[in-house]
One Martini backbone bead per residue (centre of mass of N, CA, C, O) as a GRO file, in nm:
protein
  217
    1UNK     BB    1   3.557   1.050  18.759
    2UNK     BB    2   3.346   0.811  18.775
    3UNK     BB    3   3.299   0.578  18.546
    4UNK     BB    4   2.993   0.399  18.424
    5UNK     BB    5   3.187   0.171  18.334
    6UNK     BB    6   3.324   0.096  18.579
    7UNK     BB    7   3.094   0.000  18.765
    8UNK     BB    8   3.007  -0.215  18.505
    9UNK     BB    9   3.226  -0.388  18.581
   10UNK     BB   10   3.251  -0.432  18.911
   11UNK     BB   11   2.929  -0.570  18.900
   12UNK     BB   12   3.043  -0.791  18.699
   13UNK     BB   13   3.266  -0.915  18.825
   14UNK     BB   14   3.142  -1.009  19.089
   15UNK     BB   15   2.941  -1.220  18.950
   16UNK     BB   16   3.236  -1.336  18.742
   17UNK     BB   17   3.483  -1.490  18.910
   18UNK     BB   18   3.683  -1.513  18.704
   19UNK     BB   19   3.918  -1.563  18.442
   20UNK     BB   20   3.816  -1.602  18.174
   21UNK     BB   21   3.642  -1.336  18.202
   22UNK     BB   22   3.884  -1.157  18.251
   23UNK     BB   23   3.985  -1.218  17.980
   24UNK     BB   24   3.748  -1.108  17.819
   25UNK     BB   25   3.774  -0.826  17.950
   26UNK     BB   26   4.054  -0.653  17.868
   27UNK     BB   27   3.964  -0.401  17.817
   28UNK     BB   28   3.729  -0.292  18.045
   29UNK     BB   29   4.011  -0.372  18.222
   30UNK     BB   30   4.156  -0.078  18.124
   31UNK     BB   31   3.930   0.141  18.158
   32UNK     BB   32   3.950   0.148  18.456
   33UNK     BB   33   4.243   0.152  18.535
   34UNK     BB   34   4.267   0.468  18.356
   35UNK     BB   35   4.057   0.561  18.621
   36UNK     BB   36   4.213   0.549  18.812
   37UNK     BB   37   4.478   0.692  18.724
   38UNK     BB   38   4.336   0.963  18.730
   39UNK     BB   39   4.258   0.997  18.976
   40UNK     BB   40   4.492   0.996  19.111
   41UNK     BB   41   4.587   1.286  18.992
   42UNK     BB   42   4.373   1.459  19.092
   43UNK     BB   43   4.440   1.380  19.397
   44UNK     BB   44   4.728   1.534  19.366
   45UNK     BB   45   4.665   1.823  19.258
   46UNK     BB   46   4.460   1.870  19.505
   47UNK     BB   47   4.668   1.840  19.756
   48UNK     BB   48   4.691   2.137  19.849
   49UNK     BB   49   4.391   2.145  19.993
   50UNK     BB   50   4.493   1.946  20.239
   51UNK     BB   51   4.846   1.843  20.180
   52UNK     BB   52   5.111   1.968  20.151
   53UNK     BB   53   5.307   1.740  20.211
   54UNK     BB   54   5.188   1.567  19.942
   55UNK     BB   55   5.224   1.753  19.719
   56UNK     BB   56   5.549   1.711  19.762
   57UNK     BB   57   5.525   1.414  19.669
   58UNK     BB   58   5.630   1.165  19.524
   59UNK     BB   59   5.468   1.020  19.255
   60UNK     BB   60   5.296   0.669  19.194
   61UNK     BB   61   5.067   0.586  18.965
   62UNK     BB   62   5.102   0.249  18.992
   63UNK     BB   63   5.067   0.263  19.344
   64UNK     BB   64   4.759   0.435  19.325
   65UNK     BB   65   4.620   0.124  19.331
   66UNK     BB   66   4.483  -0.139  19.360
   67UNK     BB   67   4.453  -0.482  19.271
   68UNK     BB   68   4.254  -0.764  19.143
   69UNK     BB   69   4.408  -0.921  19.268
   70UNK     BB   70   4.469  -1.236  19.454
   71UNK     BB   71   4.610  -1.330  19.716
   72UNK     BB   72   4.578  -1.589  19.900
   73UNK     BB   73   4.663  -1.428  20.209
   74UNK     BB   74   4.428  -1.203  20.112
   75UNK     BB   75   4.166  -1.338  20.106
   76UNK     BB   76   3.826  -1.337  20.126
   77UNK     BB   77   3.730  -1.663  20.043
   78UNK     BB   78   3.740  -1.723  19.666
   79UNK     BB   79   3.823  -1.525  19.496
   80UNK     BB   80   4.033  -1.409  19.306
   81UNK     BB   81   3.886  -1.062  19.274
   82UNK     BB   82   3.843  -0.740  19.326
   83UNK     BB   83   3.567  -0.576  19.307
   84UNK     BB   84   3.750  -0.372  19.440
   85UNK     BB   85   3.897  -0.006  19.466
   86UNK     BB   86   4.158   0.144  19.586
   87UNK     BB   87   4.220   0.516  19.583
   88UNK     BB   88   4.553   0.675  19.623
   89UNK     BB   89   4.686   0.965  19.834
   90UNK     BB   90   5.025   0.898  19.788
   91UNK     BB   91   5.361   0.839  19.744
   92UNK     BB   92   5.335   0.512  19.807
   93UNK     BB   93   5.285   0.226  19.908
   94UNK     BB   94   4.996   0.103  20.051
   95UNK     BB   95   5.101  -0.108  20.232
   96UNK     BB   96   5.318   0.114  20.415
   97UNK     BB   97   5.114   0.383  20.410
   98UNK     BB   98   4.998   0.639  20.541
   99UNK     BB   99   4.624   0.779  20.374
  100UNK     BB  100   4.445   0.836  20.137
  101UNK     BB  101   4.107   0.751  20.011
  102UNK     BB  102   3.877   0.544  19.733
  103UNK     BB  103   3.653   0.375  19.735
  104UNK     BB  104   3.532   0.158  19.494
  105UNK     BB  105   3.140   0.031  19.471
  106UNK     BB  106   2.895  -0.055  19.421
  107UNK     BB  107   2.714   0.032  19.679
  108UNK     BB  108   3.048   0.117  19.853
  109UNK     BB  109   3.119   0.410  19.889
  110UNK     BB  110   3.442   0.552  20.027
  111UNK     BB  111   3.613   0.791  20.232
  112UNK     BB  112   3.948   0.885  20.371
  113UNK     BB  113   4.194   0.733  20.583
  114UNK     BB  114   4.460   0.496  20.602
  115UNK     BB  115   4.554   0.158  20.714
  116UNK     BB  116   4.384  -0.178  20.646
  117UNK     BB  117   4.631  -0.325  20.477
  118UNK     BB  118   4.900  -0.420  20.633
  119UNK     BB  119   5.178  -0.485  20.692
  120UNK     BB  120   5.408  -0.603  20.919
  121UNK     BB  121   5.555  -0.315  20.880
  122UNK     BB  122   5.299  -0.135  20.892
  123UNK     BB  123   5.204  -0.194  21.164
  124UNK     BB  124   5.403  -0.197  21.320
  125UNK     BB  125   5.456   0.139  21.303
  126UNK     BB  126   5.148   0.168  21.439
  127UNK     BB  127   5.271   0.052  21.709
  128UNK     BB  128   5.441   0.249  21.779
  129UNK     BB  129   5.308   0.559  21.757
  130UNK     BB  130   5.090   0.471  21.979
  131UNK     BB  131   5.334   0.436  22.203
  132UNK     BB  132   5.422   0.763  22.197
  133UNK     BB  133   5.060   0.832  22.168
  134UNK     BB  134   4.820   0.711  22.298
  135UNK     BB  135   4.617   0.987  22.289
  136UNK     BB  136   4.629   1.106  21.976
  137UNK     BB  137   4.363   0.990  21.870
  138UNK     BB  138   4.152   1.086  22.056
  139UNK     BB  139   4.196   1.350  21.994
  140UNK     BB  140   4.116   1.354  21.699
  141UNK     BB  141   3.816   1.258  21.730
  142UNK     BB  142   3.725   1.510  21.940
  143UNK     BB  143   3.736   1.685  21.688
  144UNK     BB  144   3.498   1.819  21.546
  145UNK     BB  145   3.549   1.794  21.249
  146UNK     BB  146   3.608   1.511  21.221
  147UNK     BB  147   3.300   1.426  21.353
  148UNK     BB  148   3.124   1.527  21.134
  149UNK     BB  149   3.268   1.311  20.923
  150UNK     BB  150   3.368   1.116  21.126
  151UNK     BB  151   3.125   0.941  21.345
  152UNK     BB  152   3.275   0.690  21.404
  153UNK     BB  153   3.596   0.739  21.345
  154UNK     BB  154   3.785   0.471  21.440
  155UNK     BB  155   3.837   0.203  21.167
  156UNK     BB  156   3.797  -0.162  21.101
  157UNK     BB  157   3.830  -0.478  20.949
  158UNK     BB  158   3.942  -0.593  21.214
  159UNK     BB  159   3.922  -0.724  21.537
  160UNK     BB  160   4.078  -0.817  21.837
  161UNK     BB  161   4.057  -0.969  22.140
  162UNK     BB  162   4.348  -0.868  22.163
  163UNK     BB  163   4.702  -0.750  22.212
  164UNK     BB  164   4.930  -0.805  22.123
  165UNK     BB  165   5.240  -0.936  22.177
  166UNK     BB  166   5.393  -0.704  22.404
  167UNK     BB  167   5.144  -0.594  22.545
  168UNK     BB  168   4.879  -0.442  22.693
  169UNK     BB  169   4.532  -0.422  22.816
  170UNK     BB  170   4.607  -0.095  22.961
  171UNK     BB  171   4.676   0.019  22.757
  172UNK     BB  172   4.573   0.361  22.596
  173UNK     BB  173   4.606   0.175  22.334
  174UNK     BB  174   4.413  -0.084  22.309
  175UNK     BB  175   4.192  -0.030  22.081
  176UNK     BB  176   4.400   0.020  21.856
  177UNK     BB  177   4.589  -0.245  21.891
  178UNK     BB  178   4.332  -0.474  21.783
  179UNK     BB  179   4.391  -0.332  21.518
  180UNK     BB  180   4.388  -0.446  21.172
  181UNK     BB  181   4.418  -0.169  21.127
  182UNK     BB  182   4.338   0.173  21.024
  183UNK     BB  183   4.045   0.452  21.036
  184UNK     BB  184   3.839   0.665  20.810
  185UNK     BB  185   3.505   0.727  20.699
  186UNK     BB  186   3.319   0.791  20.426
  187UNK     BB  187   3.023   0.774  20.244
  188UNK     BB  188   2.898   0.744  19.916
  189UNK     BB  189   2.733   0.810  19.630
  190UNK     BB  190   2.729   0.684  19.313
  191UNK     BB  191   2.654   0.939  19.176
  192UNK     BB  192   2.877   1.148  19.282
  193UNK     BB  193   3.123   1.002  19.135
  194UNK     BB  194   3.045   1.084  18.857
  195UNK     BB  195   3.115   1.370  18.928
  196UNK     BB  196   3.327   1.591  18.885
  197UNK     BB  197   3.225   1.760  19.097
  198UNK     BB  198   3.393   1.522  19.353
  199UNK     BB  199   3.645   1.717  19.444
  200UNK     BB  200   3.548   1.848  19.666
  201UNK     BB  201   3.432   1.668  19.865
  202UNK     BB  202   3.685   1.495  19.908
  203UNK     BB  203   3.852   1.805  20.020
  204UNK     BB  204   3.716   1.786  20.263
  205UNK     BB  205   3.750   1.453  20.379
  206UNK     BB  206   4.055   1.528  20.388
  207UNK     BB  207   4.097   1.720  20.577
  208UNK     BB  208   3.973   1.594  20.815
  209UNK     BB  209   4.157   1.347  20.733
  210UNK     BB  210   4.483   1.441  20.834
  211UNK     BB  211   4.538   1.444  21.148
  212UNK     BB  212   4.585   1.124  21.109
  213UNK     BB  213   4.817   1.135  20.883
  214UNK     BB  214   4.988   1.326  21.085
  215UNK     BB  215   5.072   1.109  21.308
  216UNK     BB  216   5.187   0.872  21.099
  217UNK     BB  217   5.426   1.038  20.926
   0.00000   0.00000   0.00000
């Protein structure tokens, strides 16, 4: 699954996050890239194990892995790339659809589904459907299986103190409306990553997580 030679790429890049370094080391950042690459297509071999919807649909490989670089609206401090990289089982651009995902970090590896950096179509698209089903994702959270994999729930990586404008801070989806981005996520062992058979674990936590996807789907 994921290369121990990715990690220690990705581990020397958080250290270094300078372009000089990144230029010197365009082999190992290429071999990670097809690392990368290899995992999203086994994830979509697999896809009828979790999603059968997801298995039928058009697969585009190229778009299936965020990229190191960062926009600078994109930063999050100053680091110019990312030393973390999201692999999407989805079909199209992760930046616009609700899909699954499996993070690669050193020591902060996680999977799950959802759409974390919307764009502003994204996110649009994800507050009409909340708007649709205020209460759709209750029910998804409360159901067993998902709680049993998923303990915190629904997470976000930034959570607004007010409802975007346009909305009330009443509605039953007020909550859920506050966050810039949501999903659900399982914690992983970066040794379990390493070992081939981690694509069972993940076609559990996908599975558990796809009543998610298909809510916003």
């Amino acid at each position: 699954m994921v290369e121990a030679e990715t990690f220690e790429f990705l581990a020397d890049l958080a250290a270094n996050n300078r372009k000089a370094w990144m230029d010197a080391h365009r082999p190992e950042r290429d071999d990670a890239l097809r690392n990368f690459m290899g995992i999203a297509i086994t994830l979509h071999d697999y896809a009828d194990r979790f999603d059968p919807y997801l298995a039928d649909a058009k697969f585009k490989p190229k778009q299936s892995y965020s990229k190191f670089f960062q926009e600078s609206r994109d930063r999050l401090g100053r680091d110019l790339y990312r030393a973390e990289v999201d692999v999407f089982a989805n079909a199209g651009n992760p930046d616009e659809e609700v899909g699954y995902y499996l993070h690669i970090e050193p020591g902060n590896c996680h999977a799950g589904a959802g759409l974390f950096r919307p764009s502003k179509v994204g996110l649009a698209a994800l507050h009409r459907r909340l708007q649709d089903e205020p209460k759709g994702l209750d029910e998804i959270v409360a159901d067993p299986d998902f709680k049993a994999v998923f303990a915190d729930g629904i997470v976000t990586r930034k959570m607004l103190s007010t409802v975007p404008s346009g909305f009330d801070d009443k509605d039953p989806a007020a909550p859920y409306l506050k966050m810039v981005g949501l999903g659900c996520r399982k914690d992983l062992p970066d040794a379990l990553l390493l070992d081939d058979d981690a694509i069972d674990e993940l076609i559990d936590i996908f599975r558990a997580a796809s009543p998610l996807v298909r809510f916003f789907a």
